[in-house]
C-alpha positions in Angstrom: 85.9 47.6 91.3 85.9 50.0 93.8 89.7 49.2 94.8 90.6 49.7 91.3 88.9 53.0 90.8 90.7 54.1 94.4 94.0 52.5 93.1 93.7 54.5 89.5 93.3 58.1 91.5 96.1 57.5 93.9 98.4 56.6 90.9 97.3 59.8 89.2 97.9 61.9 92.5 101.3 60.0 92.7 101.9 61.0 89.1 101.2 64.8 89.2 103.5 64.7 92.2 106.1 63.3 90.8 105.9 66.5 87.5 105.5 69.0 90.5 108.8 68.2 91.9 110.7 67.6 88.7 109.1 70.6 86.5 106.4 70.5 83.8 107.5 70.7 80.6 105.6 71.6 77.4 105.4 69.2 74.4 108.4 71.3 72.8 110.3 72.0 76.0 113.9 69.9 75.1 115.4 70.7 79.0 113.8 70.7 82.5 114.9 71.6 86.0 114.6 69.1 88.6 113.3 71.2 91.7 113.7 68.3 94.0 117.4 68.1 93.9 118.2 71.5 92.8 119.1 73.7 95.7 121.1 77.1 97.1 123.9 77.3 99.6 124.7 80.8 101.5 128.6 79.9 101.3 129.4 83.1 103.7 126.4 81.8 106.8 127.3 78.2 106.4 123.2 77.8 106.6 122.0 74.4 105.6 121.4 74.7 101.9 117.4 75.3 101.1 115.9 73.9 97.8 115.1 75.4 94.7 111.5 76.0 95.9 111.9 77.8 99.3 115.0 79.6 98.2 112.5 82.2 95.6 111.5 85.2 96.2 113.8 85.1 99.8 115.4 88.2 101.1 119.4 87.7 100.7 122.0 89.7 102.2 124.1 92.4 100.0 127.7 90.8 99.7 126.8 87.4 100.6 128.6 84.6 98.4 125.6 81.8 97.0 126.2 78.3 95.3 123.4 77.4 93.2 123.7 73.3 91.9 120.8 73.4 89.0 119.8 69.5 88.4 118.8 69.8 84.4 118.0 66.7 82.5 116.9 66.2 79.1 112.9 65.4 78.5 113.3 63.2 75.5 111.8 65.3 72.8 114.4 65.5 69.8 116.6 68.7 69.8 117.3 70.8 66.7 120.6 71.2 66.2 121.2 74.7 66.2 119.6 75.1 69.7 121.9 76.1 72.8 122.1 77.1 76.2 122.2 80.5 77.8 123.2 80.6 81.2 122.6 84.4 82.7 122.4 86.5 86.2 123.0 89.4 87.6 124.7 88.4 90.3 128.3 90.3 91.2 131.6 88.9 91.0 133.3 86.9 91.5 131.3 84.9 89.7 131.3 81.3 88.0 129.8 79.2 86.2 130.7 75.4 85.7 128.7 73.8 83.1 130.4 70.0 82.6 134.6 70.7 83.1 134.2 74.0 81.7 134.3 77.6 83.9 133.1 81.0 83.0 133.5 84.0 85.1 131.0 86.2 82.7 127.3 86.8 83.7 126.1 85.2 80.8 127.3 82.8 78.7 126.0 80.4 75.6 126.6 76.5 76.0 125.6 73.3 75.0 126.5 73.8 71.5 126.3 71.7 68.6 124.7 68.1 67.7 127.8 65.9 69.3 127.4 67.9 72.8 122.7 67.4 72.3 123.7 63.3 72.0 125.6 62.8 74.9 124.2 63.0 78.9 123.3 66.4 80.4 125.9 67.6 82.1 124.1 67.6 85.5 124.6 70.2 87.7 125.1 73.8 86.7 127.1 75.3 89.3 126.8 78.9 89.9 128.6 80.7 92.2 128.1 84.9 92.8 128.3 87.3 95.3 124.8 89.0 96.0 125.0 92.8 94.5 124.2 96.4 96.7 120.4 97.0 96.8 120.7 99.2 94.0 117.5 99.9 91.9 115.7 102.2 89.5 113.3 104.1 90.9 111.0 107.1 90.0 110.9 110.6 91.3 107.2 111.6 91.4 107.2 115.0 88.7 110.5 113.8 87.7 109.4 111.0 85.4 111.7 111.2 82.9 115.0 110.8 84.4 116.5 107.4 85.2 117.3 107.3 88.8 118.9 105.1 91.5 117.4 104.6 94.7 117.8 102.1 97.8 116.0 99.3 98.6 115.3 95.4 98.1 116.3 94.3 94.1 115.8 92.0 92.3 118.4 89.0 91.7 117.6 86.4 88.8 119.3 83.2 87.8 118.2 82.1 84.5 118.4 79.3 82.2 116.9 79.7 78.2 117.1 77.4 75.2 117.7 79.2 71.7 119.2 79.5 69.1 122.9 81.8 68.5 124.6 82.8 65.2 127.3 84.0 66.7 127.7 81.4 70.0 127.6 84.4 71.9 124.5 86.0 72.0 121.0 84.6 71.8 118.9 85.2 68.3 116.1 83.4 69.0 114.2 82.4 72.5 112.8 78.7 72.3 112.3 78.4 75.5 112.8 79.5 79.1 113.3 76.9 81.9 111.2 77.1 84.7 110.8 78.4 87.5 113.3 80.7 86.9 114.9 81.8 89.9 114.7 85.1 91.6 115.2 86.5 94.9 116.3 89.6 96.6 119.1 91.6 97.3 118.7 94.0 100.5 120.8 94.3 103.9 120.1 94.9 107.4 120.0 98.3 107.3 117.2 98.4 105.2 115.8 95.9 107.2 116.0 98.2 110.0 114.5 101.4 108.6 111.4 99.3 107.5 110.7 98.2 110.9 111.3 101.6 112.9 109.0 103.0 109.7 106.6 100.8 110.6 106.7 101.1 114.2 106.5 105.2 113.8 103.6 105.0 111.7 102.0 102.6 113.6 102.0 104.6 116.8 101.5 108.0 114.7 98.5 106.2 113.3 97.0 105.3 116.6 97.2 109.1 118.2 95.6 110.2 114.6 92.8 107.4 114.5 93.1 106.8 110.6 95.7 106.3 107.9 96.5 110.1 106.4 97.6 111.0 103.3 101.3 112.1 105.0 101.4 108.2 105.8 100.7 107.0 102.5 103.0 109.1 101.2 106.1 108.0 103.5 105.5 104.5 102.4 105.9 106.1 99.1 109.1 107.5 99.8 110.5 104.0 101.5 109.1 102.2 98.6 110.4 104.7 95.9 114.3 104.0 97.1 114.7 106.5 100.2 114.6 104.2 103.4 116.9 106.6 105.4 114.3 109.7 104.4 111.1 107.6 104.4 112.4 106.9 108.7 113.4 110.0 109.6 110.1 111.4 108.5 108.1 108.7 110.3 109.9 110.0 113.4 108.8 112.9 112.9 105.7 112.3 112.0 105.3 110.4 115.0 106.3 113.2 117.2 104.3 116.0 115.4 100.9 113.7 115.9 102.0 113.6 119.5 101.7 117.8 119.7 98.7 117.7 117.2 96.6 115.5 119.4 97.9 117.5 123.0 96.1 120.9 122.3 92.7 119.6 122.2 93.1 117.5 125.6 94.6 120.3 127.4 91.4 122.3 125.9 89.1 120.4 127.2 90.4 120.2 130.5 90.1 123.5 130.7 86.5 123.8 129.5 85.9 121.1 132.1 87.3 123.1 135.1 85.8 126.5 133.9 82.5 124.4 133.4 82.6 123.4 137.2 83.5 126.3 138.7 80.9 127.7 136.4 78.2 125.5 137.8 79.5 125.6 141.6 79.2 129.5 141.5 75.7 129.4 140.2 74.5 126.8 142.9 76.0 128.6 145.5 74.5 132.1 144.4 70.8 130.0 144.3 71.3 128.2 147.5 72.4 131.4 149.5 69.3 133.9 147.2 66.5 131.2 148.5 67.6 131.4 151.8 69.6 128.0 152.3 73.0 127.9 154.2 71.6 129.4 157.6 74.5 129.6 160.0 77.1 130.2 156.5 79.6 132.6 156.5 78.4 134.7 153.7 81.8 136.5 153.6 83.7 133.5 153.3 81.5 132.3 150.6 81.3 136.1 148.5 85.8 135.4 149.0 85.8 132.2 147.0 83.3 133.5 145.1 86.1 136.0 144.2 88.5 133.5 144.0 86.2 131.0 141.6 86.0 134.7 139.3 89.9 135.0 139.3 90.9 131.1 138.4 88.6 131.5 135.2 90.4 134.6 134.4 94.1 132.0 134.8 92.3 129.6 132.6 90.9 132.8 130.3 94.8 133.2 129.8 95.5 129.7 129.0 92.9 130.0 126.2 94.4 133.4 125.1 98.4 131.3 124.9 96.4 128.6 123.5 94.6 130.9 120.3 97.7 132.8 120.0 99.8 129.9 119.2 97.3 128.3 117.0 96.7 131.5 115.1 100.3 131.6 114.0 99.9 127.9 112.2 99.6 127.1 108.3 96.8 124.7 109.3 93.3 126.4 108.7 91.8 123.7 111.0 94.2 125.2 114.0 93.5 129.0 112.9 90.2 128.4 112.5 90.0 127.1 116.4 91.9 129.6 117.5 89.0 132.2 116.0 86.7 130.0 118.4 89.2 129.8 121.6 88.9 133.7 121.2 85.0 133.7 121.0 85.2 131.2 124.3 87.9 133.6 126.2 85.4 136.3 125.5 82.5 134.3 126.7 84.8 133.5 130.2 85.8 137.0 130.7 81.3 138.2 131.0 80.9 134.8 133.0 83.9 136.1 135.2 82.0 139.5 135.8 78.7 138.0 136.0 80.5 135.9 139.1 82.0 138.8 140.8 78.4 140.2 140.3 76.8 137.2 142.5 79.7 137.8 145.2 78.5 141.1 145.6 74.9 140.4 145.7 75.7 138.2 148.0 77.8 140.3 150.0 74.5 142.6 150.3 72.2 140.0 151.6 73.9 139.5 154.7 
């Protein structure tokens, strides 16, 4: 019993196999695509050709010639005699397509016509050949809405195959159905390719010096996305560079505050050692001399700071104007510390 149960499973796992590969099709579907011997071949790489499956939603190169062999059988259900074929892409020419001993060289064309052509075999493949168009697409100008535009970037490309029914044998009327999956893939080149890796890589590192994704990020993507590769890199450059000089100021402050703090705290444990009567044997002049010289390098640094809040005060950023207000403050607070300094050295100049 239990063998039988096990043997009933597999041959329903065997089963839903077998309709994965070949295409599920509804209980009015008249056509189906065999995705197990359909398949794509780059005629202008001479790669080995890829099946129906792993050839969607692939990135294909602008200008590239394709052969698509489409496997379409019938599924058995009886067709109405006014249903037909539409064969359509957007693919660029030159273009054909072969359906039984017949070519067409538009982009879309109506076949399989007619009761006598519905009783005889499917005429398995469909051949398509095409050239894979410019990475041309509409896009939309943020404000701007309204207005069709073209940008660049990756497009889609779409090979499709729909049952209907056509008055004039031209044009479809009616949509009965549309065979599935219906291929699409995408049209770019390498030079898009290329501007969305050195996009990425800018951001990435601009990102890293900034310590969080900003707004200016976001809105490169934006631009890359919205059909403006070339822009969407330059500006990453840039971006890059400018979050090199934002994040410089603030380490090259506080290196200064760091020396002025030391020189700060070696002049006020030298004036304390030498007041409580420590350093017997010291040169008190040479000590009052650096104390001089301690009181003149925070006056450098003092001028460092004053570059420093000048620059910053010039800048559109209120964050940078509103340190400079504070590098002024701390240049003020230097120069009394300075004086106070000199004071000590002369203190301790009189308790020799």
């Amino acid at each position: 019993m239990k063998v039988k149960g096990l043997f009933s499973i597999l041959s329903v796992v065997l089963l839903l196999s077998a309709l994965l590969a070949i295409g599920i099709a509804s209980a009015d579907d008249v056509l189906k695509i065999d995705e197990r011997r359909s398949y794509v071949t780059n005629l202008a790489t001479g790669e080995d050709r890829k099946t129906y499956a792993d050839f969607l939603h692939t990135d294909q190169f602008e200008g590239d010639e394709l052969e698509f062999r489409i496997y379409v059988s019938k599924t058995g259900v009886p067709i109405p005699d006014n249903y037909v074929l539409e064969l359509r892409t957007n693919m660029d020419k030159p273009r054909d397509w072969k359906f039984g001993d017949e070519i067409y060289h538009s982009a879309s064309v109506i076949v399989w016509q007619g009761k006598n052509e519905h009783a005889y075999p499917f005429p398995s493949p469909i051949i398509l050949t095409g050239v894979v168009p410019e990475p041309i697409r509409q896009v939309k100008e943020p404000g701007f809405e309204k207005y069709n535009i073209e940008g660049i970037g990756k497009d889609d490309v779409y090979v499709e195959l729909t049952v209907g029914t056509s008055r004039d044998g031209t044009t479809l009327e009616t949509i009965q159905q549309k065979l599935s999956p219906s291929m699409v893939f995408y049209s770019t080149d390498k030079d898009i390719q290329d501007a969305e890796r050195e996009l990425n890589e800018s951001l990435g590192a601009a990102s890293a010096k900034v310590g969080e994704t900003t707004k200016m990020e976001q809105d490169i993507r934006g631009l890359y996305e919205g059909g403006h590769p070339g822009w969407a890199s330059k500006l990453a450059k840039d971006y890059k560079e400018l979050a090199s000089t934002i994040e410089a100021p603030p380490i090259v402050l506080y290196v200064i505050v760091s020396v002025i703090l030391g020189l700060i705290l070696g002049s006020v444990f030298v004036y304390v050692y030498v007041s409580r009567g420590g350093g017997k044997g010291v040169d008190i002049t040479q000590i009052s001399s650096e104390l001089d010289d301690t009181s003149e390098r925070i006056g450098e640094k003092s001028s460092s700071i004053n570059a420093l809040s000048t620059k910053f005060a010039r800048s559109e950023d209120a964050e940078k104007r509103g340190m400079a207000r504070e590098l002024v403050r701390l240049r003020a607070s230097l120069n009394e510390i300075s004086n106070d300094i000199r004071t000590i050295s002369d203190k301790i100049r009189g308790a020799k």
